[in-house]
Every structure is written in structure tokens, then in C-alpha cells.
C-alpha positions as CSV (number, residue, x, y, z in Angstrom):
1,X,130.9,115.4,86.5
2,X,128.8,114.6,83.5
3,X,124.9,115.8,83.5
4,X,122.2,113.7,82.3
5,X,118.5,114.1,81.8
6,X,115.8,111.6,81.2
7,X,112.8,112.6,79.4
8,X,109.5,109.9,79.6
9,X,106.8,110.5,76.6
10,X,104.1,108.6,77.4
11,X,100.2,109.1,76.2
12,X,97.3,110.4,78.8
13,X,95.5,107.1,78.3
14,X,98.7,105.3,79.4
15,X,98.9,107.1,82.8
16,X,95.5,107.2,83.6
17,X,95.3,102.8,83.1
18,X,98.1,102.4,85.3
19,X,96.3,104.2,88.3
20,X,94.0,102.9,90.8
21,X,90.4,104.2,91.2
22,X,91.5,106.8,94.1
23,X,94.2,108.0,92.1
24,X,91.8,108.8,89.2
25,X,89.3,110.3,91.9
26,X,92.4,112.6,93.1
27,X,93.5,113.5,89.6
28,X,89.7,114.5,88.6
29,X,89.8,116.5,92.4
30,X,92.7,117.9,90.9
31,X,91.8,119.4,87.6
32,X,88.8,120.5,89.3
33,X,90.9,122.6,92.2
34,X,92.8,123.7,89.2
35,X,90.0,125.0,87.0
36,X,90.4,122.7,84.4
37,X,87.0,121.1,84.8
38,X,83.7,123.0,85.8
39,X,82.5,120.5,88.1
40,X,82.4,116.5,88.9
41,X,81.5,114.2,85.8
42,X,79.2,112.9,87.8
43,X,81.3,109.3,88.7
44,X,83.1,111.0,91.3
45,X,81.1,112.0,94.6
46,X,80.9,115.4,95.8
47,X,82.8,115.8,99.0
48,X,79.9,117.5,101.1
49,X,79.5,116.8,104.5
50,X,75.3,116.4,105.7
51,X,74.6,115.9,102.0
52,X,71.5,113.0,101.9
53,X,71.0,110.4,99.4
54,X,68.2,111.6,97.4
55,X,70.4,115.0,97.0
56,X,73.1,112.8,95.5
57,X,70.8,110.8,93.5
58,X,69.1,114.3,92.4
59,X,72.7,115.8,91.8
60,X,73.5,112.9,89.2
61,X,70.1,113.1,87.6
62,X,71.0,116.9,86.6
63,X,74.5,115.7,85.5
64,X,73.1,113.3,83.4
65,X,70.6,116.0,81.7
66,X,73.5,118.4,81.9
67,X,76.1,115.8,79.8
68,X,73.8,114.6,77.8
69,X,71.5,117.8,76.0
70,X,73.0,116.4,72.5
71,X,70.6,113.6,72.7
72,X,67.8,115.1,74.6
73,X,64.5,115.4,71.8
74,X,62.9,118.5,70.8
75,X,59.9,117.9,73.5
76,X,62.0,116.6,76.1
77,X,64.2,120.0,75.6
78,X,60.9,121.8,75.6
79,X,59.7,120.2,78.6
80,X,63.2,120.9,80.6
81,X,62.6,124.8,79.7
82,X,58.8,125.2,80.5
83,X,59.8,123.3,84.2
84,X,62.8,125.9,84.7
85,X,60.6,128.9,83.4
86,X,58.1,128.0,86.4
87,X,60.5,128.1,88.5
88,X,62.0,131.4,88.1
């Protein structure tokens, strides 16, 4: 009996637009499970029981600092670190 394989190339991008939000939310669960991402990118909701909305709205604040320290200013920076340095 003959023996055939089938090999599909397709692009990331091309995958990822053909699935629904959820399925994006599983796939970023995913690569997180697997230890391909550190954490959430800050679209995707933690999956903490008891967690309040001001800790969720704090959590995406820091995500927001954390992603985005390329843009931040010199004094901003400076403010960030003399905040933290009180705190340890």
C-alpha cells in the first residue's frame, strides 16, 4: 500500500488570524505553562480566584511600566527607582 505524507507551511500570523479570541487566550496560557513567556502581556487576565478589581487594575498598571521602560523619561525612571528604594 502506498504511503503518503502531507506537509502544511503556513506563517504564525496566519494561524494566529484564523483563531477566535479564546483560542489566542489558550495558546498565550500555553506558552506561558510552557515557559516560553515570563508572564501575561497584560491583555489576558490572570486566572486568580478572590483577586479584586483594583488588584487587576494595579496588576496592568505594572505591566504597562514593565512593557513599556523604553519609553519611560529619565525622571519618570528616576522617580520609579526612588519609590521602589523606599520600599525595600
Amino acid at each position: 500500500m502506498p504511503d503518503f505524507s502531507t506537509e502544511i507551511d503556513i506563517e504564525p500570523y496566519e494561524y494566529i488570524s484564523a483563531c477566535s479570541k479564546r483560542d489566542i487566550d489558550d495558546l498565550i496560557e500555553s506558552l506561558i505553562e510552557d515557559g516560553h513567556l515570563d508572564s501575561f502581556n497584560g491583555r489576558v487576565k490572570p486566572k486568580r480566584e478572590g483577586v479584586t478589581v483594583m488588584e487587576l487594575e494595579w496588576d496592568e498598571l505594572m505591566m504597562k511600566i514593565r512593557n513599556s521602560k523604553h519609553l519611560l523619561s529619565n525622571e519618570d525612571e528616576s522617580r520609579i527607582i526612588e519609590i521602589a528604594n523606599k520600599l525595600i
